[in-house]
Every structure is written in C-alpha cells, then in structure tokens.
C-alpha positions as CSV (number, residue, x, y, z in Angstrom):
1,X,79.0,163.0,88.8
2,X,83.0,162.1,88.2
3,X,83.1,160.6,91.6
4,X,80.5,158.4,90.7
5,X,81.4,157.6,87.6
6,X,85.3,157.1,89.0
7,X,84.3,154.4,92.2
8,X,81.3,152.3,90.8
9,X,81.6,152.7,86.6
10,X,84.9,153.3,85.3
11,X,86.5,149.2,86.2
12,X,83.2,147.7,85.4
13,X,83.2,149.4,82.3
14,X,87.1,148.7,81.7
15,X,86.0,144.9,81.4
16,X,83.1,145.2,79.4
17,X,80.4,144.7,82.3
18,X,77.7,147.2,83.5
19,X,78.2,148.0,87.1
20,X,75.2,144.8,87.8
21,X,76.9,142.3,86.2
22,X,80.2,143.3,87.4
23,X,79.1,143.3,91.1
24,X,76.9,139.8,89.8
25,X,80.2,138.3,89.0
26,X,82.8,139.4,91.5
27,X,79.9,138.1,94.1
28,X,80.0,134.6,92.4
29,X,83.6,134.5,92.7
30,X,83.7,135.3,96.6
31,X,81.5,132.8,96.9
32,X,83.7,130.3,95.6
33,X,86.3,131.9,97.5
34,X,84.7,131.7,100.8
35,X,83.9,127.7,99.7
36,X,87.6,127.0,99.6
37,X,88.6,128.7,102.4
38,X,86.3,126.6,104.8
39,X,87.3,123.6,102.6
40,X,91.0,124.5,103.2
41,X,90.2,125.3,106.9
42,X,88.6,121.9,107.4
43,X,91.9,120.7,105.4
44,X,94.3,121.2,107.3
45,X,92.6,120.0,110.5
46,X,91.7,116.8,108.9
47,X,94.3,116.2,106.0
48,X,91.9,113.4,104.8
49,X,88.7,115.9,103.6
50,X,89.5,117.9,100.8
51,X,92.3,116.9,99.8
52,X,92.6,119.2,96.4
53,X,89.4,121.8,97.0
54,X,92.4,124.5,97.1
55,X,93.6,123.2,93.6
56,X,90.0,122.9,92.6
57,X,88.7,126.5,93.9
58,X,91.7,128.4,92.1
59,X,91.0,126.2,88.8
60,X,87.3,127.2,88.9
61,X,88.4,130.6,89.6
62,X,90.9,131.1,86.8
63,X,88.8,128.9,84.6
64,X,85.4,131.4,85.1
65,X,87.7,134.6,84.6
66,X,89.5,133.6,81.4
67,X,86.1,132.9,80.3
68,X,84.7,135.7,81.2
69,X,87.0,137.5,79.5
70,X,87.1,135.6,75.9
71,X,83.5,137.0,75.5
C-alpha cells in the first residue's frame, strides 16, 4: 500500500489535488505544451507564422499554474 500511496498519491496530495484532478491538470498543460512545440516547429521553418506562440504558450502555462495554486 506505501508504494501506492508513494508513486500516484503523495505529489498530488502535496498540491492539494486528488490523484484525478492532478492527472486532469498536468494533461491540460501537455497539451498546451505539445501546441507550442508544433507552433515553434512551424516557427522556425517559416519565421512569419507564430511569431510569439512560444511567448504565448509559457504565459498560459505560468499563468494556469500560479492560478492553480492561489486556490
């Protein structure tokens, strides 16, 4: 049961999530991750498209965590 408890409860639990939401959440935030990486791949074959989706995706990033975190 500590093993358990240890891989898929303790960090959720450290930030105040169930192990759902937690896995709800970091899911969301690959997501956007994934978004700006083919944004940022498109980038810098065509400099034109894009142009601040790297900017963007770490300011929605930051932006959902430190809200997530002032609950």
């Amino acid at each position: 049961m500590y093993i358990i408890d240890k891989v898929f409860l303790e960090h959720p639990r450290s930030v105040q999530m169930s192990y759902l939401q937690h896995m709800c959440f970091s899911c969301s935030i690959g997501c956007y991750f994934c978004l700006g990486s083919c944004q940022a791949c498109i980038h810098a074959c065509f400099p034109l498209f894009f142009e601040t989706s790297s900017q963007d995706c770490a300011h929605s990033i930051y932006t959902l965590i430190k809200d997530h975190r002032q609950k």
